[in-house]
C-alpha positions in Angstrom: 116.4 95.1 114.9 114.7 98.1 113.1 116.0 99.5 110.0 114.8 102.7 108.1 112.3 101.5 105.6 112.6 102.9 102.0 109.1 103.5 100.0 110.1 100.4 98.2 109.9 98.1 101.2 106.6 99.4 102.1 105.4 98.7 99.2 106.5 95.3 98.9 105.4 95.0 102.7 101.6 96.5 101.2 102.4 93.7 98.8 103.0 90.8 100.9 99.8 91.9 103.4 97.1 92.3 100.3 98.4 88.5 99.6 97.8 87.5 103.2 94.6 89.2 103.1 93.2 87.7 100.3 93.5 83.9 102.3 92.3 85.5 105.2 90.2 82.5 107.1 91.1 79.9 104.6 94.3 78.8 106.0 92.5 76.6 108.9 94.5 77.3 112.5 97.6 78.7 110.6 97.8 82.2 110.1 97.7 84.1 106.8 100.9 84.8 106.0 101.7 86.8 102.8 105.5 86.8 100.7 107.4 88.5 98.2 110.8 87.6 97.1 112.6 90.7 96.0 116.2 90.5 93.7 119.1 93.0 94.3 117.6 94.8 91.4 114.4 95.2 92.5 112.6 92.9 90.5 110.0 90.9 92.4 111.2 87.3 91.8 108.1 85.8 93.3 105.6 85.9 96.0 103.1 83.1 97.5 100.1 83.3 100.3 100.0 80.4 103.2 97.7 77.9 101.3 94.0 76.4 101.7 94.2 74.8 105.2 97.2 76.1 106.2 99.6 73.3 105.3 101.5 74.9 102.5 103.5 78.5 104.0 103.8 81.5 102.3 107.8 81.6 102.2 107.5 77.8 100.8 105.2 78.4 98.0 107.1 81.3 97.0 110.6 79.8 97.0 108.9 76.6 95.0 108.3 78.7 91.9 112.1 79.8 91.5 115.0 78.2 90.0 118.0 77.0 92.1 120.1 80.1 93.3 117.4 82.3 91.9 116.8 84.2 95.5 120.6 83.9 96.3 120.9 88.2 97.6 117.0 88.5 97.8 115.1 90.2 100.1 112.3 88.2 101.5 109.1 90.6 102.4 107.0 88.4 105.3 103.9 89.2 107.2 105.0 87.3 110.1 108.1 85.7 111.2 109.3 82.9 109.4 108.5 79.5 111.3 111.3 77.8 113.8 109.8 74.7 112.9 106.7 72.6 111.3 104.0 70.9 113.6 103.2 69.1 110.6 106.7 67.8 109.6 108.9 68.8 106.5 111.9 72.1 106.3 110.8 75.3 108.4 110.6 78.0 106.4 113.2 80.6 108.1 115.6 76.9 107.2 114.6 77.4 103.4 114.8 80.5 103.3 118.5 80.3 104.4 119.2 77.6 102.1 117.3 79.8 99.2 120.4 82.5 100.4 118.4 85.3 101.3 120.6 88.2 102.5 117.5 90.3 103.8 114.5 89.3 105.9 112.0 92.4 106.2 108.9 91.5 108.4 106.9 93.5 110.8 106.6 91.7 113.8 107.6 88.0 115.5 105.6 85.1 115.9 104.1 84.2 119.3 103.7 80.5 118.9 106.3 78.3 120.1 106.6 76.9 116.0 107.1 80.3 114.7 109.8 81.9 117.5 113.1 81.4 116.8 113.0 81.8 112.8 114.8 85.1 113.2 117.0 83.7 115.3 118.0 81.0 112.4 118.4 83.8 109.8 120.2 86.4 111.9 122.6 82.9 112.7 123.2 82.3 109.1 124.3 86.0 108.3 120.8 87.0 107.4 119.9 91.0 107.9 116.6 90.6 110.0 115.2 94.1 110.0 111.6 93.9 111.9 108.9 97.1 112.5 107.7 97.9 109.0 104.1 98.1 109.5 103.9 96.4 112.6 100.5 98.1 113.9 99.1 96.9 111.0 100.6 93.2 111.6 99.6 93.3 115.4 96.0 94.0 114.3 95.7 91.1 111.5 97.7 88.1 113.8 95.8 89.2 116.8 93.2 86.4 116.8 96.0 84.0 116.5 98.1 85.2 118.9 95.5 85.0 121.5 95.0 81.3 120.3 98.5 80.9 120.4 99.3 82.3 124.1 
């Protein structure tokens, strides 16, 4: 579902990208996935970059850092959608993001490989606001080397 975007989500969405970026062919077959965890007032809570060979997610790292509760109303700020499920075992991260109680999921575009469709799905099911589009051009162009893996 698209949403108007205020200049505040694009610039968490600029954010979350310049994170991806800067692990941009380090993360092994996984995509570079950048995050920022917003707070109803604005405050950026925390944000994370998929690790060093991939096994450690964006959404993960960032939600590690905080204190219990401490994203409960957030607004999460993802480069791509938020995995279904983990080929390498352990909590997907649209699950821990619903756990962390996220109200808001901003992200530009969804995930073509069969691990990462269906994490919208998840949130929008837990009461979630999924609003998709913001900078999507932008995402198309960075994922589309994995995506064509990933097809």
């Amino acid at each position: 579902m698209s949403a108007a975007f205020s200049k505040a989500d694009r610039a968490m969405m600029v954010r979350a990208f310049a994170l991806a970026r800067a692990q941009s062919g380090r993360t092994g077959a996984n995509p570079a996935v950048g995050c920022v965890l917003v707070g109803a007032d604005g405050r950026v809570l925390s944000e994370g970059a998929t690790g060093d060979g991939g096994t450690a997610h964006a959404e993960a790292l960032a939600l590690g850092g905080l204190a219990a509760d401490a994203a409960r109303g957030a607004t999460a700020y993802v480069t791509l959608e938020p995995c279904r499920a983990r080929s390498a075992g352990g909590a997907a991260c649209s699950a821990l993001l619903l756990e962390a109680g996220i109200a808001r999921l901003v992200c530009p575009i969804a995930d073509v490989h069969p691990n990462g469709a269906g994490g919208f799905d998840r949130l929008r099911a837990g009461g979630v606001s999924v609003e998709t589009g913001l900078m999507a051009d932008e995402a198309q162009a960075f994922y589309a080397a994995f995506f064509a893996r990933s097809s």
